[in-house]
Backbone as JSON Lines, residues from 0, in Angstrom:
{"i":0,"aa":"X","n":[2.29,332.37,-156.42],"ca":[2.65,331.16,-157.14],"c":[3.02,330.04,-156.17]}
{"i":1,"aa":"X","n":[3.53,330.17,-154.83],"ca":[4.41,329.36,-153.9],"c":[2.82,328.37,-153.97]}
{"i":2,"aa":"X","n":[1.56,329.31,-153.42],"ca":[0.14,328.92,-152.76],"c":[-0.19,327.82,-154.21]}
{"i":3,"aa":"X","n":[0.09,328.47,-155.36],"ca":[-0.26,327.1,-155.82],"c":[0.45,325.64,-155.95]}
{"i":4,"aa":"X","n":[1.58,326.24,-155.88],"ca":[2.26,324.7,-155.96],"c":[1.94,323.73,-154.78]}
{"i":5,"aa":"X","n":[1.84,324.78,-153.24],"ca":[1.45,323.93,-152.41],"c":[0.05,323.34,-152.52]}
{"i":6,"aa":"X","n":[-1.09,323.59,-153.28],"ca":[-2.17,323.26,-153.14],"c":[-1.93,321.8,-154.28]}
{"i":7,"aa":"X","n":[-1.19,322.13,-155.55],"ca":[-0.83,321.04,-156.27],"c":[-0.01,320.26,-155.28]}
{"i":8,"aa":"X","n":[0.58,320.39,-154.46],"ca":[1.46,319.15,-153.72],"c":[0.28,318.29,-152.92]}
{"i":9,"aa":"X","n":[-0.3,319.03,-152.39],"ca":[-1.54,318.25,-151.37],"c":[-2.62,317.47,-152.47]}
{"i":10,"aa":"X","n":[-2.75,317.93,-153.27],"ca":[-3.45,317.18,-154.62],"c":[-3.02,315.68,-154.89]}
{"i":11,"aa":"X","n":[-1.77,315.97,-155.06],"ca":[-0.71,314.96,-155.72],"c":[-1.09,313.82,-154.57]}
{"i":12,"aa":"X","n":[-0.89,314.55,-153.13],"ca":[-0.54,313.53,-152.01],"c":[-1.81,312.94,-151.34]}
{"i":13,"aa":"X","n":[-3.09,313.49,-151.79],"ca":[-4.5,312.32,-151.9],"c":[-4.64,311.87,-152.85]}
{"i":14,"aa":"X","n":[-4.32,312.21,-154.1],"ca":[-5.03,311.71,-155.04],"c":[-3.41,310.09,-154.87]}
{"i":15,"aa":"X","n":[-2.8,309.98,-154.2],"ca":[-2.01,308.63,-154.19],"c":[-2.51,308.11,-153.13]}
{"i":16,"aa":"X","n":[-2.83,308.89,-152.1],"ca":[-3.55,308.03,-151.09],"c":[-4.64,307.22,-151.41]}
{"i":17,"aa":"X","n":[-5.54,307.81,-152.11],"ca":[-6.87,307.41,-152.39],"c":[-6.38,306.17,-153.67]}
{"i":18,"aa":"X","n":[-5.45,306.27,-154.45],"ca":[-4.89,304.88,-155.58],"c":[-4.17,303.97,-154.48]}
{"i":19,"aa":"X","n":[-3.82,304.48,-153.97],"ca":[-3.22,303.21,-152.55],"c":[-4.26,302.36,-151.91]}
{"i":20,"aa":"X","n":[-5.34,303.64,-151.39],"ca":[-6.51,302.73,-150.98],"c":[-7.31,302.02,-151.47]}
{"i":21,"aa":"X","n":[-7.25,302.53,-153.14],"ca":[-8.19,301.52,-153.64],"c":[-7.42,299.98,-154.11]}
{"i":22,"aa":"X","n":[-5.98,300.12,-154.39],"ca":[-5.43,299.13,-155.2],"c":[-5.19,297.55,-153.48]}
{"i":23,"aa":"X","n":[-5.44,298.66,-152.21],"ca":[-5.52,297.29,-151.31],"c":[-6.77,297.25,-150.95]}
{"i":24,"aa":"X","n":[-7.7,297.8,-150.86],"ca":[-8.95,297.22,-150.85],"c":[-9.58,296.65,-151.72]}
{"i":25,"aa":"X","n":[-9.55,294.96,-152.13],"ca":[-9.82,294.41,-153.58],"c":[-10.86,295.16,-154.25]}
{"i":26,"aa":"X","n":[-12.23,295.09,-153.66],"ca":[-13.19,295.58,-154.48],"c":[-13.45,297.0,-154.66]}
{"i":27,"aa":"X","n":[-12.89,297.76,-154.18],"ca":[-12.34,299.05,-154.99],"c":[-11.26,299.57,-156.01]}
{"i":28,"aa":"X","n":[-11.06,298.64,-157.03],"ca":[-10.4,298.65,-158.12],"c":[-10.7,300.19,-158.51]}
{"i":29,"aa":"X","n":[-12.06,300.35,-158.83],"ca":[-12.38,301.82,-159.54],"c":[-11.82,303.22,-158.5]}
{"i":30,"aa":"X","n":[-11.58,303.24,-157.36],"ca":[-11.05,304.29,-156.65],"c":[-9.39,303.88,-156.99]}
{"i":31,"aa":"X","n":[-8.97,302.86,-157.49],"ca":[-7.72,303.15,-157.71],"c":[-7.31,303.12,-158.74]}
{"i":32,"aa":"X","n":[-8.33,303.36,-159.93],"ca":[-7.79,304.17,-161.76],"c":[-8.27,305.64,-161.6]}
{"i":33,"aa":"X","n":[-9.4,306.18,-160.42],"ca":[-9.73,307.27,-160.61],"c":[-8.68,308.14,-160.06]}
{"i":34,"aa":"X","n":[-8.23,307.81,-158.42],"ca":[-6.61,307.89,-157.59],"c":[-5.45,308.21,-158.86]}
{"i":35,"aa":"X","n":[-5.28,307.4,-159.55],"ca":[-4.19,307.1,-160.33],"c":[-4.64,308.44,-161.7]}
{"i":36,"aa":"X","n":[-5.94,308.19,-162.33],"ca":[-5.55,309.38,-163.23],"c":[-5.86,310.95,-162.65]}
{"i":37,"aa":"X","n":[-6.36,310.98,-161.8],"ca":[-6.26,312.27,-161.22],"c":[-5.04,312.71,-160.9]}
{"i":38,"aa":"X","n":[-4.15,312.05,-159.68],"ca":[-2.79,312.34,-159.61],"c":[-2.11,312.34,-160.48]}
{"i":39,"aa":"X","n":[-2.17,311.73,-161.99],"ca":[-1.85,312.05,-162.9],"c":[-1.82,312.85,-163.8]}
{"i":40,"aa":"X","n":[-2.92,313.62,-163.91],"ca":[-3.17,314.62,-164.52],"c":[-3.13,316.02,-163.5]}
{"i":41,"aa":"X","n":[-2.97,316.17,-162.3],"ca":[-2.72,316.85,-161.54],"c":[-1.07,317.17,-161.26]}
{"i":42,"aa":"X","n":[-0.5,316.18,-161.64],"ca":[0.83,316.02,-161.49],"c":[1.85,316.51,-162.95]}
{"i":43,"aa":"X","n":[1.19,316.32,-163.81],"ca":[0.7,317.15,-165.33],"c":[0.94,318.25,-165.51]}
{"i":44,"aa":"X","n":[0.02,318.66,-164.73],"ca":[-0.66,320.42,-164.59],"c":[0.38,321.27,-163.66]}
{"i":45,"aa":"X","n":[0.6,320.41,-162.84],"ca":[1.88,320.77,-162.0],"c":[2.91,321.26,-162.97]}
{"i":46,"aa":"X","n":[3.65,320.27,-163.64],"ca":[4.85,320.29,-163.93],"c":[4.82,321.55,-165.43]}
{"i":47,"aa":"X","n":[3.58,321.82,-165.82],"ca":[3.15,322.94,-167.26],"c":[3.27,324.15,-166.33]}
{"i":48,"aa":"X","n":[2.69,324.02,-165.13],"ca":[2.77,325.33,-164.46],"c":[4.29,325.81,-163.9]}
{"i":49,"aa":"X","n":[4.84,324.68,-163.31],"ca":[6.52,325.2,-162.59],"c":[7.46,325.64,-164.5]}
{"i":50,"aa":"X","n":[7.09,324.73,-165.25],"ca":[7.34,325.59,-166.9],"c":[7.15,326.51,-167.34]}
{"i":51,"aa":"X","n":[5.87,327.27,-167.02],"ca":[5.74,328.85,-167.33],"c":[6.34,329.11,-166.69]}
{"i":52,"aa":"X","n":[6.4,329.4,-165.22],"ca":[7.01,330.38,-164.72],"c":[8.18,330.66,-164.79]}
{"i":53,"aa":"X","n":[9.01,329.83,-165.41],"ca":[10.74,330.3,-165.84],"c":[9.84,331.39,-166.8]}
């Protein structure tokens, strides 16, 4: 269980890199809603999973 949370942490921590990169590179708007709902929904999935396991 540890292996997944760490693989969800590294998830979390591109999928903001990649909404960072797109929201300052003007004309990549679309890498920074795709950035944004991935880490979002990854961040999601995260928090259903640390919930089962209680």
């Amino acid at each position: 269980m540890q292996h997944l949370l760490a693989v969800i942490g590294v998830l979390i921590v591109v999928w903001l890199v990649v909404a960072i990169v797109g929201a300052v590179v003007e004309g990549l708007f679309w890498l920074f809603m795709v950035g944004l709902v991935l880490f979002l929904l990854t961040a999601a999935w995260g928090w259903t999973r640390r919930d089962s396991r209680r």
